[in-house]
C-alpha positions as CSV (number, residue, x, y, z in Angstrom):
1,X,0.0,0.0,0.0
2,X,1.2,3.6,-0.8
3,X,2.2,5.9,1.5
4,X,-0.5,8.1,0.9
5,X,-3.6,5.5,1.2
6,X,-2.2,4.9,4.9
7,X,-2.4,8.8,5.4
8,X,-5.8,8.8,4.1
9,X,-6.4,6.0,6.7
10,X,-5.4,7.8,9.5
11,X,-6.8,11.0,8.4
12,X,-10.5,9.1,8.8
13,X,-9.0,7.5,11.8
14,X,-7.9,11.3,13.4
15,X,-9.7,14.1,11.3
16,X,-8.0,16.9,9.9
17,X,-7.6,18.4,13.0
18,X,-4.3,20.3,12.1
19,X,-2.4,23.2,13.8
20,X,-4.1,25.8,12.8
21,X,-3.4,29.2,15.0
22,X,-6.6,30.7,16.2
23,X,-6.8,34.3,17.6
24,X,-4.5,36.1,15.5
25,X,-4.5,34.2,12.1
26,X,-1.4,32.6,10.6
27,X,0.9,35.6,12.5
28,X,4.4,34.1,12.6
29,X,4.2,35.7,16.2
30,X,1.5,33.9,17.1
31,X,2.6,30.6,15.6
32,X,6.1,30.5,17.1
33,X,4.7,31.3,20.6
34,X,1.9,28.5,20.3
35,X,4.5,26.1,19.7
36,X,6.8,27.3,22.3
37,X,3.4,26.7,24.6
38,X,2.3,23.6,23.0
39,X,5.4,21.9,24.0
40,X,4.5,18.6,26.3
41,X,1.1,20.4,26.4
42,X,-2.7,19.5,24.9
43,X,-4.1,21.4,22.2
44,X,-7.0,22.2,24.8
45,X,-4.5,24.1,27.1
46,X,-2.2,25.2,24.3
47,X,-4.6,27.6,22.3
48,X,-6.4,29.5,25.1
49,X,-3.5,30.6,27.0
50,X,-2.2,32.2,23.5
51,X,-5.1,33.5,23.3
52,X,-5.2,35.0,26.6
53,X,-1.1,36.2,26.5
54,X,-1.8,37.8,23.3
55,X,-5.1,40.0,24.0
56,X,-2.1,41.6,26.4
57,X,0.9,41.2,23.9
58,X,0.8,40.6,20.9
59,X,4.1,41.7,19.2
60,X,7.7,41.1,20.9
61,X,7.7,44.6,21.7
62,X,4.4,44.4,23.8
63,X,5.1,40.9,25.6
64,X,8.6,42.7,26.8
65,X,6.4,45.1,29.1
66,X,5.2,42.3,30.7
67,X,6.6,41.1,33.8
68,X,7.4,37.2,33.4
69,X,5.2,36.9,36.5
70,X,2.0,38.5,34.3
71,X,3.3,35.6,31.7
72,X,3.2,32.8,34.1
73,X,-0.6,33.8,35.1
74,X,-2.3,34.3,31.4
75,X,-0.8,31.0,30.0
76,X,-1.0,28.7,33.3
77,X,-1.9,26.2,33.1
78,X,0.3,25.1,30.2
79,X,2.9,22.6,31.4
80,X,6.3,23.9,32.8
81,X,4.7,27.3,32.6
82,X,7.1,29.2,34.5
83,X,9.9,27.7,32.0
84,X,7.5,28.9,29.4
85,X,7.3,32.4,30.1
86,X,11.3,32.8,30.3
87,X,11.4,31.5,27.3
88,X,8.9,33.9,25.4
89,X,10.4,36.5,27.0
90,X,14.2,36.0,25.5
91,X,12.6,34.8,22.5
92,X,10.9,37.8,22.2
93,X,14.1,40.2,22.9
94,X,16.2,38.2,20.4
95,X,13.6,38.8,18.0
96,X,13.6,42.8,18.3
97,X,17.6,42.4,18.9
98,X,18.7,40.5,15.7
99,X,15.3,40.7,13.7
100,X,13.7,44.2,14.0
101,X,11.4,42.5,16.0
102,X,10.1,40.4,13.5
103,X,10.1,36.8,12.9
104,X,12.5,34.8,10.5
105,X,11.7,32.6,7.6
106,X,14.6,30.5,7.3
107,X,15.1,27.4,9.1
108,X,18.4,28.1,10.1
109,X,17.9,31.7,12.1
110,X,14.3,29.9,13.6
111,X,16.5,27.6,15.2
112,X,19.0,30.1,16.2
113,X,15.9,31.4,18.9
114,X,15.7,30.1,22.6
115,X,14.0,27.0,22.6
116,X,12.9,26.5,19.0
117,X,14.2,23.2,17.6
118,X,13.4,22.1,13.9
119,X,10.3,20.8,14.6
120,X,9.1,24.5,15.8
121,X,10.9,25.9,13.1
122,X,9.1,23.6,10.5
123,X,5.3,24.0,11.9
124,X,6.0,28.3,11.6
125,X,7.9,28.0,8.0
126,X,4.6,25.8,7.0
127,X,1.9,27.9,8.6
128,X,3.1,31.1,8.6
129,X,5.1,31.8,5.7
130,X,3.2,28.7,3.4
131,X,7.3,27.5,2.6
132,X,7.0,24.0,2.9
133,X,8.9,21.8,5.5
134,X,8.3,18.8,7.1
135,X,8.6,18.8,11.0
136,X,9.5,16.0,13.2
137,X,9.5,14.7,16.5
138,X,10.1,11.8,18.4
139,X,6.7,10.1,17.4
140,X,7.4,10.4,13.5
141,X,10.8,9.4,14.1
142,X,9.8,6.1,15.6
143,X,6.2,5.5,13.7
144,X,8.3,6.3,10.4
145,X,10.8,3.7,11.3
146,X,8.4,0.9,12.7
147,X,6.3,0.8,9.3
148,X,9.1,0.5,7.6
149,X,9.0,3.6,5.4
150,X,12.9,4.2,6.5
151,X,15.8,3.3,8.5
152,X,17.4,6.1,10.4
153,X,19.2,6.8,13.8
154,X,18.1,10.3,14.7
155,X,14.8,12.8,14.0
156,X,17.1,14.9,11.5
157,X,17.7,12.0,9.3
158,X,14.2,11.0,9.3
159,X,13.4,14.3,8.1
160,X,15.6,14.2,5.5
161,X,14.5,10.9,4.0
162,X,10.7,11.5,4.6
163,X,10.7,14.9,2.1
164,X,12.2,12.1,-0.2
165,X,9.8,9.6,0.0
166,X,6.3,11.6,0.9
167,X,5.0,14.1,-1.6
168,X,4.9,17.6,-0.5
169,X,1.2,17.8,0.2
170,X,1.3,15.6,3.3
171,X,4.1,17.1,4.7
172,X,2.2,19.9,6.7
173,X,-0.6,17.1,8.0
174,X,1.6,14.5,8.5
175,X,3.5,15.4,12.0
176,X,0.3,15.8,13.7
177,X,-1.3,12.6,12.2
178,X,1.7,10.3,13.2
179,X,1.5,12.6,17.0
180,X,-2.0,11.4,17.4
181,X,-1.3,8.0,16.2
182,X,1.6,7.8,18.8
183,X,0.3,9.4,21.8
184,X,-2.9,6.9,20.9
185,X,-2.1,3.9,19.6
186,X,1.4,3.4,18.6
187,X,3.0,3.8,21.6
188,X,7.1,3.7,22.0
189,X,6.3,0.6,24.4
190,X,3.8,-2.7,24.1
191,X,1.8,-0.6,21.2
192,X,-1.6,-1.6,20.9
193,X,-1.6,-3.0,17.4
194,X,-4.5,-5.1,17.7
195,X,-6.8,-1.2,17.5
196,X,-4.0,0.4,14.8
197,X,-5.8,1.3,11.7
198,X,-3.1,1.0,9.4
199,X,-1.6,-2.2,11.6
200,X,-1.9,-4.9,8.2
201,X,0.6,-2.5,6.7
202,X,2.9,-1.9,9.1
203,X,6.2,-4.3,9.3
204,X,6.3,-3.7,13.2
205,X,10.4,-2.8,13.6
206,X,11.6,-3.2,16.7
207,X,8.1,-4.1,17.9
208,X,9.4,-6.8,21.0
209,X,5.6,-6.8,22.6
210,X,2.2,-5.6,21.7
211,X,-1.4,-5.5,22.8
């Protein structure tokens, strides 16, 4: 089966329930803060606490008037939200420092900010500058590897050899797809393949127990 029939599987599995920013559009702002929030946090908790920080600050020169404390409160409860609110802070300041207070669209200055690995850097080239990229994390890494689409050792390679393989108009659908499918079903330990949707086409590496 071809790689896009199993992403139309899990797309009726999951929906197309996608990052999309809410509040203030597709503002790179807006995107790269949500992602810094989102981090080990639920889409439920993620999106009103932007909401909330940015009816107070919504440019880099705004949320530096804030006191980190003021941070903490509007996007509690957002996991490590104390970490959180440092790091918007100094993201924000590098921004006005070395961007004019804007946001780059280059993968290599996005991951020159506090905090902002590739995976951030690929979800605000996508949706807020439309340039695609293909982010990653540690659940496409390892769901990418177990069907047997690839064989590689870290998230970067993965990258690399998924926008070989997978046609550009999955990449921006895809991350949060195989996310759900890991956080769901195909857990890193005793994955419960006997629910997966696309389980018949998956060649289960590295799979030592299941449920």
């Amino acid at each position: 089966m071809s790689i896009g029939k199993i992403i139309r599987i899990l797309e009726k599995a999951y929906g197309r329930t996608f990052f999309l920013p809410k509040g203030k559009g597709n503002s790179p702002y807006y995107v790269l803060v949500s992602c810094i929030l989102s981090q080990r946090t639920k889409d439920e908790v993620t999106y009103p606490a932007a909401n909330r920080l940015f009816e107070k600050a919504d440019t880099p020169e705004r949320m530096l008037k804030l006191k980190t404390s003021q941070i903490e409160k509007l996007i509690y409860p957002a996991g490590f939200y104390k970490t959180k609110a440092k790091t918007i802070k100094e993201v924000s300041r590098q921004l006005i420092d070395d961007y004019k207070g804007g946001v780059p669209d280059e993968m290599d200055e996005l991951t020159r900010l506090k905090g902002v690995g590739r995976k951030t850097a690929g979800i605000v080239l996508t949706h807020a500058y439309k340039i695609p990229a293909l982010p990653i994390d540690s659940h496409c890494h390892r769901i990418a590897n177990r069907l047997g689409w690839i064989g590689t050792k870290t998230p970067e390679q993965t990258e690399m050899e998924l926008m070989r393989i997978i046609p550009e108009k999955y990449w921006v659908e895809l991350n949060e797809l195989l996310v759900k499918h890991g956080q769901g079903i195909c857990r890193p330990i005793s994955p419960f393949c006997s629910k997966c949707p696309i389980g018949a086409y998956c060649k289960k590496v590295g799979v030592t127990s299941s449920r």
